[in-house]
Steps between C-alpha positions, in 0.01 A plus 500: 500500500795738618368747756699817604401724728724786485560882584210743340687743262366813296496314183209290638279755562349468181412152520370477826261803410345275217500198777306682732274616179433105439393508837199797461206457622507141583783580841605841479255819421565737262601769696799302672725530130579862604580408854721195412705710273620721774547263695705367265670873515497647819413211744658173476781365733516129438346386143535194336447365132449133429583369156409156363731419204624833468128687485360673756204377635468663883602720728465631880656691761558578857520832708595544838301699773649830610644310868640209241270254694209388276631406131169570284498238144378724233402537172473087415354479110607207225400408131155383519603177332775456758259488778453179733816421344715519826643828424328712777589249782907474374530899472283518849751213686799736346368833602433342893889342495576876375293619763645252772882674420374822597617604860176623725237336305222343718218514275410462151174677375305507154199668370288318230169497373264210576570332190831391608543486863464139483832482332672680835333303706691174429816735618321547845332808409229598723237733400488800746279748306262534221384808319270457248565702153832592622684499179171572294171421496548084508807466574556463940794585682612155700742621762700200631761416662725219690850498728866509266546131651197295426459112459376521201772683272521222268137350392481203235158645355528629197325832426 
């Protein structure tokens, strides 16, 4: 298996539209297609594309707080049939060493539902709020967080 995780570019907005689509209603809601799309054209800084043999299977992101202190992961979604695969964690260790280059950084936030904040936590995540049908009626917002230099950067679980 030959994983690349590379640069997002324009040409992949098409194909990570009909990942995130795979994805409806069992981790994402409905509603967050139209949102993902511009944030695919108005709001991304950092965003990243993994590729397994050429095909695209994932993809996430990270945005930086107005003061450049808190880097906030964003927008994680893969195949379905890629999941627990090892994917997630390899494109999450990336994105923190991305992170870890960026001068002023001290924290690293995320916001999730409660379906996958387990996943973060094996990063160090901490949970520091909940709201309950955040995204859309089932789907909580997970607020967590943990410091840019954490002992846990590199976990051996899987996903």
């Amino acid at each position: 298996m030959n994983i690349q995780i590379r640069p997002y570019q324009d040409s992949d907005k098409p194909q990570l539209i009909a990942l995130l689509k795979r994805n409806i209603p069992d981790y994402f809601a409905p509603s967050e297609e139209a949102d993902f799309a511009e944030y695919l054209e108005r709001h991304l800084e950092y965003y990243f594309v993994v590729e397994v043999d050429g095909i695209v299977l994932g993809s996430g992101g990270v945005n930086l707080t107005e003061d450049r202190k808190t880097a906030k992961i964003s927008w994680d979604l893969f195949h379905p049939d890629s999941q627990g695969k090892g994917l997630g964690s390899a494109l999450t260790r990336f994105r923190i060493q991305q992170i870890q280059a960026i001068d002023g950084i001290e924290l690293i936030s995320v916001r999730t539902s409660q379906l996958v904040y387990p996943f973060y936590q094996k990063f160090g995540f901490e949970t520091k709020a909940v709201v309950k049908d955040y995204w859309d009626i089932g789907f909580d917002l997970i607020q967590m967080e943990r410091p840019l230099h954490h002992a846990i950067d590199n976990p051996q679980q899987s996903e």
